[in-house]
PLY file of the C-alpha trace (Angstrom):
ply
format ascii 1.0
element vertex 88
property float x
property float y
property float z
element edge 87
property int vertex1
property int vertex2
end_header
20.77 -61.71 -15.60
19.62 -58.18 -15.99
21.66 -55.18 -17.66
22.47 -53.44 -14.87
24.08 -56.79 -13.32
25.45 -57.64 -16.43
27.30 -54.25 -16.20
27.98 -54.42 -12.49
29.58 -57.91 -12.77
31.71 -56.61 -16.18
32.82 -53.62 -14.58
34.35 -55.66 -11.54
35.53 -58.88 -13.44
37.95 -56.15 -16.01
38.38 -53.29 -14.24
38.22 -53.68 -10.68
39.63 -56.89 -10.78
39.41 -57.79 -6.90
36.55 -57.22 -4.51
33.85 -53.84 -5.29
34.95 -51.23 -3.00
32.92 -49.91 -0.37
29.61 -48.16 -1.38
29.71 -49.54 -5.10
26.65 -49.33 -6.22
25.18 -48.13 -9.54
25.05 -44.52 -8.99
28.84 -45.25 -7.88
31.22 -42.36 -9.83
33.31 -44.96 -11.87
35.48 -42.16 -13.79
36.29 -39.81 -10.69
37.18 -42.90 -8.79
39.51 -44.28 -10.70
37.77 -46.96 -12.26
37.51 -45.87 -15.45
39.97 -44.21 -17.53
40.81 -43.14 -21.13
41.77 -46.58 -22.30
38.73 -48.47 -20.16
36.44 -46.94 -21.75
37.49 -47.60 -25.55
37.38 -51.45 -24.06
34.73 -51.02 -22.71
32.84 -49.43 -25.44
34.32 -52.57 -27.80
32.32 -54.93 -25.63
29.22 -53.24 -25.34
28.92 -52.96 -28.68
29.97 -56.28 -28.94
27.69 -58.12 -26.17
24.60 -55.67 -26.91
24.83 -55.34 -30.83
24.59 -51.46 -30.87
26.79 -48.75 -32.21
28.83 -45.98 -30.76
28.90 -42.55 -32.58
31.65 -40.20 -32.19
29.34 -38.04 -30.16
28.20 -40.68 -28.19
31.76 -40.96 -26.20
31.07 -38.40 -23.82
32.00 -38.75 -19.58
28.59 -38.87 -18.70
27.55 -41.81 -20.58
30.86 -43.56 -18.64
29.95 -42.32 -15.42
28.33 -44.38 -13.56
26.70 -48.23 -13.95
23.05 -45.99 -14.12
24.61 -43.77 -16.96
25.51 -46.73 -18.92
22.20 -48.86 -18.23
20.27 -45.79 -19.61
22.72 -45.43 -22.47
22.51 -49.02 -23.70
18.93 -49.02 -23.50
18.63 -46.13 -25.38
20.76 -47.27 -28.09
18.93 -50.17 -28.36
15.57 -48.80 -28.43
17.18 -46.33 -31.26
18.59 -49.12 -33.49
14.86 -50.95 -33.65
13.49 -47.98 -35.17
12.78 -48.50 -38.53
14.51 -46.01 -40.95
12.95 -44.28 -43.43
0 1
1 2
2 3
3 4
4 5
5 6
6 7
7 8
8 9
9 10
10 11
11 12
12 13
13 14
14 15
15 16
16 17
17 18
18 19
19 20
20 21
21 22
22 23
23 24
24 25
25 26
26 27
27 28
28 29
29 30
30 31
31 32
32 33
33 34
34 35
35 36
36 37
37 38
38 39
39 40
40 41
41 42
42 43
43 44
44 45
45 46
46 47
47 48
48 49
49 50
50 51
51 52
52 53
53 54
54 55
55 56
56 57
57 58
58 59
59 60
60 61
61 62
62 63
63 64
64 65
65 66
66 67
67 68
68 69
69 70
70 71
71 72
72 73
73 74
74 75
75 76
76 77
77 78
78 79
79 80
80 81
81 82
82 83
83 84
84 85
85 86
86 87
């Protein structure tokens, strides 16, 4: 299963919790519709860093990242391209 399934399928297991509403898709607008609030996104920020092994920094947690299933496929995979960089 790809990330932006993975995400999809996450995303209407917890916080949806019934059947996608019309027009879900991944540039769907999951804060201004209600999907995501304060508290769903702290859980949801505990699993991804859970289920993709990356870390959030406090500037990090910012709407945009939350907005949409796109936002957060290009967040993830931007965090995880970060923490394989070697440090010097």
């Amino acid at each position: 299963m790809n990330l932006p399934q993975q995400l999809r399928e996450h995303i209407i297991n917890q916080y949806i919790k019934a059947k996608a509403p019309e027009g879900f898709n991944d540039d769907y607008n999951l804060i201004d519709e209600g999907i995501l609030d304060s508290l769903g996104i702290m859980t949801l920020i505990a699993w991804l860093e859970k289920q993709y092994a990356i870390e959030f920094d406090e500037g990090d947690i910012v709407l945009e990242n939350f907005n949409s299933v796109k936002a957060l496929v290009d967040f993830v995979q931007t965090k995880r391209v970060a923490s394989e960089q070697p440090t010097d």
